[in-house]
C-alpha positions in Angstrom: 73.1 135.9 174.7 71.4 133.9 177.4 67.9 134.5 178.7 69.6 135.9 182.1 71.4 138.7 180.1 68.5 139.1 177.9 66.3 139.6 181.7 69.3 141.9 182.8 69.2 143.9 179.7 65.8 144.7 180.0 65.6 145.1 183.4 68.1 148.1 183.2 66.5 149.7 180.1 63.2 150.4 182.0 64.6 151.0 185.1 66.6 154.2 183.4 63.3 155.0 181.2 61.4 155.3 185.0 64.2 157.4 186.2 64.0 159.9 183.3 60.2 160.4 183.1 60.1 161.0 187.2 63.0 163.7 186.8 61.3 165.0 184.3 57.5 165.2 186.1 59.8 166.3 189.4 61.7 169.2 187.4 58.3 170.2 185.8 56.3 170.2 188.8 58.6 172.2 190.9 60.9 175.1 189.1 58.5 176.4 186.3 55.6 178.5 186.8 52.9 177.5 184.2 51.5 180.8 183.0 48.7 182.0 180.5 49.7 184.0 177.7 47.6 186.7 179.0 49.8 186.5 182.5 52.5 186.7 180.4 51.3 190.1 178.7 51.1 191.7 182.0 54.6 190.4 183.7 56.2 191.1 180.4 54.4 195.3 181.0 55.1 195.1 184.7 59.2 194.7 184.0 59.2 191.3 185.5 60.9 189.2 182.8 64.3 189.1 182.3 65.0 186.1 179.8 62.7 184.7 176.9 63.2 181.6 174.6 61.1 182.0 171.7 60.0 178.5 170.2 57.5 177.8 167.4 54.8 177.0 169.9 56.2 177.9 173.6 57.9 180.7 175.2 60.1 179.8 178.0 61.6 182.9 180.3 63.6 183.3 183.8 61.8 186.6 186.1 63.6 189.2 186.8 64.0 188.2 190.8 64.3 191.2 193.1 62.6 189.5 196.4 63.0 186.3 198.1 60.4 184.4 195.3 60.6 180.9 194.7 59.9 180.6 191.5 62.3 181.2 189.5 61.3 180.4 185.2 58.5 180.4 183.9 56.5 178.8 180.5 53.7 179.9 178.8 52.5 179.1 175.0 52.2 181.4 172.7 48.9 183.3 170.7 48.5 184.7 167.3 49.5 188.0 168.2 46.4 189.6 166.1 44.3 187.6 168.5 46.0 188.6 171.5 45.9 192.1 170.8 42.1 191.9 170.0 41.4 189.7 173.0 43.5 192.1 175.0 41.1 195.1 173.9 38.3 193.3 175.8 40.1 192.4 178.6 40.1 188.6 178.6 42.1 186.6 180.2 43.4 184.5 177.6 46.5 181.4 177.1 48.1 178.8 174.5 47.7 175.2 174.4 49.6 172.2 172.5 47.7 169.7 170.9 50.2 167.4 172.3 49.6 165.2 175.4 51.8 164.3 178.5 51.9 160.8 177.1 52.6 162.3 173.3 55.4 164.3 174.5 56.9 161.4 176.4 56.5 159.0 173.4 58.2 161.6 171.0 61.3 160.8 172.4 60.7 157.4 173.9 59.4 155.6 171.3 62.3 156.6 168.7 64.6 155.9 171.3 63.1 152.2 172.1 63.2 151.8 167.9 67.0 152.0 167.6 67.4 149.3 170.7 65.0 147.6 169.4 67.0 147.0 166.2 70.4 147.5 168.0 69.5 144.4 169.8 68.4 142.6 167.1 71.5 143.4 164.5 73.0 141.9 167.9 71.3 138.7 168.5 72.3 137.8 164.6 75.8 138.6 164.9 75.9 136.2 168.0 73.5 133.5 166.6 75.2 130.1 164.9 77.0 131.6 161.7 77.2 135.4 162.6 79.9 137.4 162.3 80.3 136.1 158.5 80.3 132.8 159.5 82.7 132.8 161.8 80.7 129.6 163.4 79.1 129.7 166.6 78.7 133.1 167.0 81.0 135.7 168.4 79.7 135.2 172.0 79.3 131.5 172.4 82.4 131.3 170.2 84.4 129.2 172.5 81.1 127.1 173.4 81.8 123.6 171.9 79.8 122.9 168.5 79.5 119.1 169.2 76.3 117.6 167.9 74.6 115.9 171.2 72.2 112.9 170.5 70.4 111.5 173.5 69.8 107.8 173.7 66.6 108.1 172.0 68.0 110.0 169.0 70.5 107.0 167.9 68.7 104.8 165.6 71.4 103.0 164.5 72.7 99.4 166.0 74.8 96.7 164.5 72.6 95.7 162.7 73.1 98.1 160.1 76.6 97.9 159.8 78.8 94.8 158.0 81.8 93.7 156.9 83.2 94.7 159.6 82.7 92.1 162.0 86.3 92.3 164.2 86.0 95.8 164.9 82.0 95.3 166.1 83.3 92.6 168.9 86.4 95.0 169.9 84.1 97.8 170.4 81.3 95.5 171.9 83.5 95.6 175.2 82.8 99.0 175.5 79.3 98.5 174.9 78.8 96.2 178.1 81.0 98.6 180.2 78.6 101.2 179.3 76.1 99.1 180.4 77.3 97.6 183.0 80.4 99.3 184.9 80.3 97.3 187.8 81.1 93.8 185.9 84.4 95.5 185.0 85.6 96.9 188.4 85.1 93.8 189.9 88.6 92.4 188.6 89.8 95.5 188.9 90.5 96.5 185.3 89.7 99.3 183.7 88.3 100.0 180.4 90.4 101.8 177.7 90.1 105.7 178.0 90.2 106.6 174.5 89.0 104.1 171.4 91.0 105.1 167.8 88.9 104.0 164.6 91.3 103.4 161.9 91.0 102.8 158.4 90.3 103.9 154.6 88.1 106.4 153.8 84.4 105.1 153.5 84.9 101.9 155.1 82.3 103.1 158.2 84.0 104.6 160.5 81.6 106.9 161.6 78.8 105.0 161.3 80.3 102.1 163.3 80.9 105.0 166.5 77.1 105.7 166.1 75.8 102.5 166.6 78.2 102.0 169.4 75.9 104.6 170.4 72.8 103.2 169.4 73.9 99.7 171.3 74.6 101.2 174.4 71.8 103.8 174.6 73.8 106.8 175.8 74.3 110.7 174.9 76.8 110.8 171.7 78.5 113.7 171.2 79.6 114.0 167.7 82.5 116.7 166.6 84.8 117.1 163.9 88.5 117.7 164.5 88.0 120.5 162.2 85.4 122.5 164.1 87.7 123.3 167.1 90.2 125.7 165.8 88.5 129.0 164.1 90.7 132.5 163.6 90.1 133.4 166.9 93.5 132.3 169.2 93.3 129.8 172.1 88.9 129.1 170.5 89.7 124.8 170.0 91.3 124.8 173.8 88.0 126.2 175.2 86.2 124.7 172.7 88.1 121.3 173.5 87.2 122.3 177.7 83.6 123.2 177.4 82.9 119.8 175.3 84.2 117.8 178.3 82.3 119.5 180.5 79.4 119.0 179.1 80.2 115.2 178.3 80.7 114.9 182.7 77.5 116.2 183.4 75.8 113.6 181.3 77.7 110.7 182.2 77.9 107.9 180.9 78.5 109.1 177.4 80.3 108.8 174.2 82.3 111.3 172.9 83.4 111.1 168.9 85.5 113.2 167.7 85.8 112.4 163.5 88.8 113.3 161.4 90.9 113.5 164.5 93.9 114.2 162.6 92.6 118.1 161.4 93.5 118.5 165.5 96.0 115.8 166.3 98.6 116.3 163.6 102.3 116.0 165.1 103.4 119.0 166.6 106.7 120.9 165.0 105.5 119.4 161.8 106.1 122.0 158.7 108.4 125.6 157.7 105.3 127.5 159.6 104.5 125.4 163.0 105.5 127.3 166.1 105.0 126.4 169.7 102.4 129.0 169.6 100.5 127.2 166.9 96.7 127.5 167.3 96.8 123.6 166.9 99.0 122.8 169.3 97.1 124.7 171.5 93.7 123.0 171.0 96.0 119.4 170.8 97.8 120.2 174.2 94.2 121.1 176.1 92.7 117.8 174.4 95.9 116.1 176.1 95.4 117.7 179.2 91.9 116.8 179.2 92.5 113.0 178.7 94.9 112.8 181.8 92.1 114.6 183.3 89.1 112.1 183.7 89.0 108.7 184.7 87.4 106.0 182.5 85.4 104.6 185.4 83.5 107.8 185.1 81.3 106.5 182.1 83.0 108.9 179.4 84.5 106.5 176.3 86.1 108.8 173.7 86.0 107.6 170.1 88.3 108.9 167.6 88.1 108.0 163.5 90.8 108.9 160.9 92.3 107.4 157.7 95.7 109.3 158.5 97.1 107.4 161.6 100.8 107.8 160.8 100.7 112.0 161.3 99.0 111.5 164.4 101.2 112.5 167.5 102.8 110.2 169.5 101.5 111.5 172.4 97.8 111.4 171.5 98.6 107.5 170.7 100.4 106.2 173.6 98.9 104.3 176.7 96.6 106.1 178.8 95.3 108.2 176.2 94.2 106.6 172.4 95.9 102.7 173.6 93.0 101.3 171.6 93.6 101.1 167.9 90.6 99.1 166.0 91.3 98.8 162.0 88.1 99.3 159.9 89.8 98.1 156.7 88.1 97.5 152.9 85.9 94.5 153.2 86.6 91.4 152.1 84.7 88.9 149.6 82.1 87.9 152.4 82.2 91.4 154.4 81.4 93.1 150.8 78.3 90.3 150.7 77.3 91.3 153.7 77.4 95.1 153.2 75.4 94.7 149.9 73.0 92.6 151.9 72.1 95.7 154.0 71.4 98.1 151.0 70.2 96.1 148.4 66.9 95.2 150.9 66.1 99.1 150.1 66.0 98.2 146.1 63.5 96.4 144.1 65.3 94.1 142.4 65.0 91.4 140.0 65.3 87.7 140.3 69.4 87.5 138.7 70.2 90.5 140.8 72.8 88.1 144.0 75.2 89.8 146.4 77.8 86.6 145.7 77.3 87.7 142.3 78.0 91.8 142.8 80.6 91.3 145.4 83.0 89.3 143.2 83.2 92.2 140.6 83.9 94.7 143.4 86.9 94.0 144.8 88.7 96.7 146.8 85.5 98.7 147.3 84.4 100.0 150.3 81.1 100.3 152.2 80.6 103.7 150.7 81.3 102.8 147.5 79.2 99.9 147.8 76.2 102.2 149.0 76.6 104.3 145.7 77.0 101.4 143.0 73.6 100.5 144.4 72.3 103.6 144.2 73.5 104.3 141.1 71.7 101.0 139.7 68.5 102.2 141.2 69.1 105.4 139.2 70.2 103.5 135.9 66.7 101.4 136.1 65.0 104.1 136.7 65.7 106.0 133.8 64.3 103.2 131.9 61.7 103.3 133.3 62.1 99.7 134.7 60.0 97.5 137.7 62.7 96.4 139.3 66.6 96.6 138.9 68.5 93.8 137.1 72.3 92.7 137.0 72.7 94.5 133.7 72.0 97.7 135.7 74.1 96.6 138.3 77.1 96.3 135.8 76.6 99.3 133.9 76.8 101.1 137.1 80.0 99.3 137.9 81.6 100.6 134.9 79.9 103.7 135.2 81.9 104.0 138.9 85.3 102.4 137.1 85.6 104.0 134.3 83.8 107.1 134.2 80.7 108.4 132.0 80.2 107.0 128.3 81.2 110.1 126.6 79.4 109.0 122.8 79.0 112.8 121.6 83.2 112.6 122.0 83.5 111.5 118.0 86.8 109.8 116.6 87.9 109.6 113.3 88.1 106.1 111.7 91.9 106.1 112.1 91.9 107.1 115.9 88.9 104.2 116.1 90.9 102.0 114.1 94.2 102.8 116.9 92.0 102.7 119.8 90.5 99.2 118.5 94.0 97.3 118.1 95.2 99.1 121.8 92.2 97.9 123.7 92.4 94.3 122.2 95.9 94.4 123.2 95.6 94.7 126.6 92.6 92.1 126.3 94.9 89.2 124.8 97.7 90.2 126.8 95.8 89.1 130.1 94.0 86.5 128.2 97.3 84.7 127.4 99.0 85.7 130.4 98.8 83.3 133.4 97.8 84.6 136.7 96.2 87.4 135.2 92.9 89.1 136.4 89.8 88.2 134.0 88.9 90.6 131.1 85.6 91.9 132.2 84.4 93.8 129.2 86.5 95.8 126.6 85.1 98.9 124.9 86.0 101.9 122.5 83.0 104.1 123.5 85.1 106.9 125.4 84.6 107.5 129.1 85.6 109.8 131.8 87.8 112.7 131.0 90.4 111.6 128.8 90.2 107.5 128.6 88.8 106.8 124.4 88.7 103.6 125.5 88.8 100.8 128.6 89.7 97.4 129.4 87.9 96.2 132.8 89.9 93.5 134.3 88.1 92.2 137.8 90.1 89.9 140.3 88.0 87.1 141.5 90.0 86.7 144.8 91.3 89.2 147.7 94.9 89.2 147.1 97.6 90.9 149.7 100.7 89.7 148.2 102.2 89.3 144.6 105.4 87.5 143.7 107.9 89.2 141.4 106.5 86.9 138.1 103.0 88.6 138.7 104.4 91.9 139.0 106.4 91.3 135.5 102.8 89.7 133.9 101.0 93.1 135.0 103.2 95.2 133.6 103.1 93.4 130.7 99.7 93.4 130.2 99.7 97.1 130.8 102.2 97.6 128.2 100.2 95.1 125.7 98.0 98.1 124.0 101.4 99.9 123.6 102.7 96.7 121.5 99.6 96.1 119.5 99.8 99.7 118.5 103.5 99.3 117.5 102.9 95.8 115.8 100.2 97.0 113.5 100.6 100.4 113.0 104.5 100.3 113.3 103.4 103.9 115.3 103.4 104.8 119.1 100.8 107.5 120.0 99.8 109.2 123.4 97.2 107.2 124.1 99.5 104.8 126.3 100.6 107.9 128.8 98.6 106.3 131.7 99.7 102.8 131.0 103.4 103.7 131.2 103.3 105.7 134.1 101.4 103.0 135.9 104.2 100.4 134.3 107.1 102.5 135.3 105.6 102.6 139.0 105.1 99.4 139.1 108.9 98.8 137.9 110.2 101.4 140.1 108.7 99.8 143.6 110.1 96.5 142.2 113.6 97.8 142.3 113.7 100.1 144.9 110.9 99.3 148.0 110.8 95.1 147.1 114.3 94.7 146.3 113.5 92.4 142.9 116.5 93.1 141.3 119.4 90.8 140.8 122.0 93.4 140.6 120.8 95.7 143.4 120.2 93.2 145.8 118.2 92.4 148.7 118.0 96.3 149.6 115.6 98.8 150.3 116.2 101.9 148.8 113.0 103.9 149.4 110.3 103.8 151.9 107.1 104.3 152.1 106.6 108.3 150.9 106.4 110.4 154.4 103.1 112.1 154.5 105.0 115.4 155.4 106.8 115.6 152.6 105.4 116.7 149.0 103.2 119.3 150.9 106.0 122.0 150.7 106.3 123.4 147.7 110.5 123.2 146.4 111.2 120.4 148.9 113.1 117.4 147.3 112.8 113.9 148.6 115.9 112.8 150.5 117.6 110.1 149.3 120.5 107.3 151.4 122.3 106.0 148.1 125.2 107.4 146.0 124.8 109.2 142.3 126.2 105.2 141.1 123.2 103.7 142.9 120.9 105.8 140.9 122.1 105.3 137.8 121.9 101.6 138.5 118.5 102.2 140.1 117.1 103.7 136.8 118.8 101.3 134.6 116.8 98.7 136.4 113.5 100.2 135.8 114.3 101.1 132.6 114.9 97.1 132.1 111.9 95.9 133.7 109.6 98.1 131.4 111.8 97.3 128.3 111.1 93.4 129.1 108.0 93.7 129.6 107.3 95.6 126.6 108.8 92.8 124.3 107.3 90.2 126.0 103.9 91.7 125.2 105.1 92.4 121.8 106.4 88.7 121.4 103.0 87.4 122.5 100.7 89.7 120.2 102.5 88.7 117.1 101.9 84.9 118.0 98.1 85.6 118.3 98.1 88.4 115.4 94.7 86.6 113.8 93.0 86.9 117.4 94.1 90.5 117.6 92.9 91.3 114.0 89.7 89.6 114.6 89.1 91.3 118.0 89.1 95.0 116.5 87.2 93.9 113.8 85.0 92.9 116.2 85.3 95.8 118.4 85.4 98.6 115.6 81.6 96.8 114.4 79.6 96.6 118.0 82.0 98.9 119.8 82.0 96.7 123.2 82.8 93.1 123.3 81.9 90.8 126.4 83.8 88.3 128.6 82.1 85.9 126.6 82.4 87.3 123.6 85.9 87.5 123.6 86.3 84.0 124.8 84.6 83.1 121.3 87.2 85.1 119.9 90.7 83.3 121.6 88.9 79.9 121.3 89.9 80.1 117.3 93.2 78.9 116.2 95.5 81.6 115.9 
């Protein structure tokens, strides 16, 4: 409710308490004759009453008219009748009074009455308020008003400055910046700046917090929404919702609207068993389509949009004139990581052997946000001992911490399960040892972690890769199959502990065959593609499938091949290096966690 209602409201409840309280001094005034009690007596003996209303404290009563009088009722209060009668004996004229007062007897039913609107319109103004109504959102009266967080150009404090590793997508969305700045530049060649700006990428890679410094750099109001906030329970909410928040954006041109998780909003229409043409989503996806035919970029409105789901989003929210911007903001690389920790490790106290070179090559495929909570989680892990400053060892611990999960040393094993563990961890250890191409053995450790892991390898690449070759495919499944072998080699046993590195293995086999066409006797063919992200949503629904019951058969003979293969391959090299394998749980199964050093000690003997 707006202060005009409220005014309005007001205005109307005093105006009707006037109006009663001069109807009731009019009415008073003029049709009741005020009488003493004494009066009374003597019209009551002379036969002039002809109607009485006997209260507690008052007698009300109509005359019996038989002439042209005026008057009509009467009032009088009452007397003790013992005291009438005596006072009546001495011929005193004698009356009733209330203790009550004009302004008590107006109160008595005023005030109770100005109580219940008093809390009528208060239950009110907290069912409207932001979250009334159960939390319905917004309020039941505002609840097609747009919920978009408005920061003026003040309000912004962050710039460029504070973002990295994303380097391409800051000088793509630096354009904008200088249109924002300066419009005129742009018309004078006549182009025109792209109406809608799509952010693109992985979760936690910055997608957000690169559309707030755009912001930040260009000094204008930023309306931030997510998709999520425009469609409620209420029908046809998102499309005013969607209509008030570019309204709002026009009168406080030049702006920046950001809309985050575009795809809650934007999802493909006629998508799913339950979508409809009447579909709450499609409502609030057809106004936001109508709204970006509607207003010209030359008007100072640039509309970001962030999501890490492009491929659901509809083609009409995608094609020219609407989003025909699309910026990646993919995972960092080597140097972008570098320059990301850069940023947050300024806010630590560190040590002299804490480097950023150093941090980002054991961090590869991280984002930015992960980035931001392995240093945070160092900062924690120094803390706790009570440290000046954090050092690299806190640094890695975190690392494995975020990898691997939680040390979990009240999880006791018996000296048999140790003993298995022990020989399976050192066999994928020596498997990537001995295997070329393979990523180096970080640590290897038999403390349990996480939920269900009684043991880990780490294995970090020291380079980006974006493409592997059939050969390194076959030496990673190998290697994930090598604590399987060991396990088989010494124990002449296979237990459960391997579930994880066979399904990985089998994956890996599987995509060989069917998406990379790596098979000799399948061909160069692609059988599957990449998994539709409509499909495995309904419950019951089986993935379609182009090939005959033959090319199945043939399909899972070649997995089952590759995994076989690699299996005795890792077999074949354990047995070679059976004294390094023996020595290595030793090792293990005395200190528990063996280093990359430590275990280079270990292959460095003759086998």
């Amino acid at each position: 409710m707006d202060k005009k209602a409220s005014f309005n409201f007001w205005y109307l409840l005093i105006a009707i308490g006037a109006m009663l309280l001069l109807q009731y001094f009019w009415l008073g005034q003029q049709t009741v004759d005020k009488l003493t009690y004494s009066e009374f007596l003597a019209e009551l003996d002379a036969g002039n009453v002809a109607e009485l209303t006997v209260s507690e404290s008052r007698i009300r009563g109509k005359y019996r008219i038989e002439s042209d009088e005026e008057v009509e009722f009467f009032e009088t209060y009452r007397v003790d009748s013992d005291i009438a009668e005596r006072l009546e004996a001495h011929d005193v004229r004698f009356g009733g009074t209330t203790d009550k007062t004009i302004l008590g007897s107006v109160l008595s039913w005023v005030l109770p009455a100005l109580i219940f609107v008093g809390i009528w319109f208060f239950l009110f103004r907290r069912i409207t308020a932001k979250g009334g109504l159960g939390g319905l959102g917004g309020g039941y009266m505002e609840v097609g008003k747009s919920k978009a967080r408005v920061y003026m150009e003040r309000q912004v404090d962050v710039t460029f400055d504070d973002v990295a590793g994303v380097d391409e997508a800051k000088e793509e969305l630096q354009e904008i910046i200088e249109f924002l700045r300066r419009p005129e530049s742009y018309s004078r060649l006549g182009a025109r700046l792209p109406k809608g700006v799509l952010l693109v990428g992985p979760p936690g890679t910055g997608k957000t917090l690169l559309a707030r410094a755009v912001a930040g750099e260009a000094a204008v109001p930023f309306f931030s929404i997510s998709g999520s906030e425009f469609v409620e329970m209420f029908v046809g909410v998102g499309a005013s919702r969607v209509r008030d928040l570019f309204e709002q954006a026009r009168k406080q041109a030049p702006c920046i609207i950001f809309i985050d998780e575009l795809d809650a909003v934007g999802r493909a229409r006629g998508i799913g068993p339950m979508s409809g043409g009447h579909d709450e989503k499609e409502q609030t996806l057809n106004q936001l389509l109508a709204e970006l035919d509607g207003f010209d970029s030359s008007s100072g409105i640039v509309l970001l949009g962030a999501t890490n789901r492009p491929e659901i989003l509809d083609s009409a929210l995608l094609r020219a004139g609407r989003f025909d911007r699309q910026i990646l903001v993919d995972r960092p690389d080597k140097l972008g990581r570098e320059q990301i920790l850069n940023v947050h490790l300024r806010k630590v106290r560190l040590a002299p052997d804490v480097e950023a070179e150093k941090i980002a090559a054991l961090t590869t495929g991280f984002t930015g946000a992960d980035l931001a909570n392995l240093v945070n989680e160092a900062a924690l892990l120094g803390t706790r001992r009570k440290a000046k400053s954090v050092t690299m060892d806190d640094v890695t611990r975190a690392i494995e911490r975020i990898i691997a999960g939680l040390e979990k040393r009240s999880r006791l094993l018996g000296p048999l399960e140790r003993k298995v563990v022990a020989y399976h961890e050192m066999g994928h250890a020596l498997s990537a040892l001995h295997t070329p191409g393979s990523d180096v053995v970080h640590k290897v450790s038999i403390i349990p972690r996480g939920i269900g892991a009684l043991g880990y390898t780490i294995q970090r690449p020291t380079e980006d890769r974006f493409l592997m070759t059939r050969t390194e495919l076959e030496n990673k499944m190998t290697v994930l199959l090598g604590g399987r072998a060991a396990e088989h080699l010494v124990f002449d046993e296979l237990s459960t502990g391997a579930q994880d590195d066979l399904a990985r293995a089998t994956d890996i086999a599987r995509n060989m065959v069917t998406r990379f066409g790596m098979d000799e006797t399948l061909g160069q063919m692609s059988y599957e593609s990449e998994p539709s992200p409509f499909l495995g949503q309904i419950p019951g629904m089986v993935r379609q499938r182009d090939f005959s019951e033959e090319t199945a058969r043939e399909i899972d003979c070649a997995v089952r091949d590759l995994v076989a293969a690699a299996f005795e391959r890792a077999a074949t090299l354990l047995a070679a290096h059976r004294a390094q394998l023996d020595a290595g749980a030793a090792a293990l199964l005395k200190q528990e966690t063996l280093s990359q050093a430590e275990l280079s000690e270990i292959v460095a003997k003759p086998a």
